[in-house]
N, C-alpha and C positions, 0 to 999 in steps of 0.2 A: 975688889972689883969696882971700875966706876962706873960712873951714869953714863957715859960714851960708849961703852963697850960697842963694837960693830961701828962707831960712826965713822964713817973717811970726811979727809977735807975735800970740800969738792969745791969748781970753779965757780965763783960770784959772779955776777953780773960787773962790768966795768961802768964808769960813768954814762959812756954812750948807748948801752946794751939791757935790755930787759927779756923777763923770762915769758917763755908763750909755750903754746901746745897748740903742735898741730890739728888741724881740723879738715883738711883737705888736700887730696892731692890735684894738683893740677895739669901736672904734664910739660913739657919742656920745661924741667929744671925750676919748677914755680912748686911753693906750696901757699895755700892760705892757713894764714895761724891765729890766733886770739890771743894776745898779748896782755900781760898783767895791770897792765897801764889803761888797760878798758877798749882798747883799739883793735878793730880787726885788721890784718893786713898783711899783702901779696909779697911771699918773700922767693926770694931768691938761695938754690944751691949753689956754693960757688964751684968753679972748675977743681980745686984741690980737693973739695971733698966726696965730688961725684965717683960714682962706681970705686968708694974706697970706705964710705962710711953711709950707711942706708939707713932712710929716715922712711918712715912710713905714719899713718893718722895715728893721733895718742902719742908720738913722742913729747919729752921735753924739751926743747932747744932754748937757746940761745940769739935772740935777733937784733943786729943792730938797724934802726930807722934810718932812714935815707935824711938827709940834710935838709932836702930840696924838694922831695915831696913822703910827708909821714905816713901815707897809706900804704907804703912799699918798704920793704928791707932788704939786709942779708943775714942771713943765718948764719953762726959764727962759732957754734960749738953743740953739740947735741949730746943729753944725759941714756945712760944706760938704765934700765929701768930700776935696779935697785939703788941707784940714783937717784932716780926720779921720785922716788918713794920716800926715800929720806928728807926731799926738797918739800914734800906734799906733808909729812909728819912733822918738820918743824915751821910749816905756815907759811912760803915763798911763794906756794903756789894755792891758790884757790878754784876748784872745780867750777 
């Protein structure tokens, strides 16, 4: 038996991308999230993922920041909660 037993590979963050938790929903396609980076901020569902992958407060996702203005993003991939579990037991995410 090894020390991974249960563990999947799951997706990293890319250069451009950081991890957040949802905190709010907002309503047209917006949520607010709190980003690992210490920044709150108004992201974006995009059209491929709406009404096909449902994000609700307390998920994990995925946000890329806007270029142009960093208070704002888009969400780019969102974890499943035994997922999300794993990312919080090896320290990616802090409460």
């Amino acid at each position: 038996m090894s020390d991974n037993e249960g563990r999947t590979d799951l997706r990293m963050p890319e250069e451009d991308e950081v991890f957040a938790v949802v905190t709010e929903m907002l309503g047209a396609n917006r949520v607010e999230v709190r980003c690992m980076d210490g920044t709150t901020r108004t992201a974006r569902i995009p059209g491929k993922m709406q009404k096909r992958i449902w994000i609700r407060e307390d998920d994990v996702v995925l946000v890329e920041p806007w270029d142009w203005q960093d208070e704002k993003g888009d969400i780019t991939w969102r974890y499943e909660k035994q997922e999300a579990d794993q990312l919080r037991e090896e320290g990616h995410i802090q409460e």
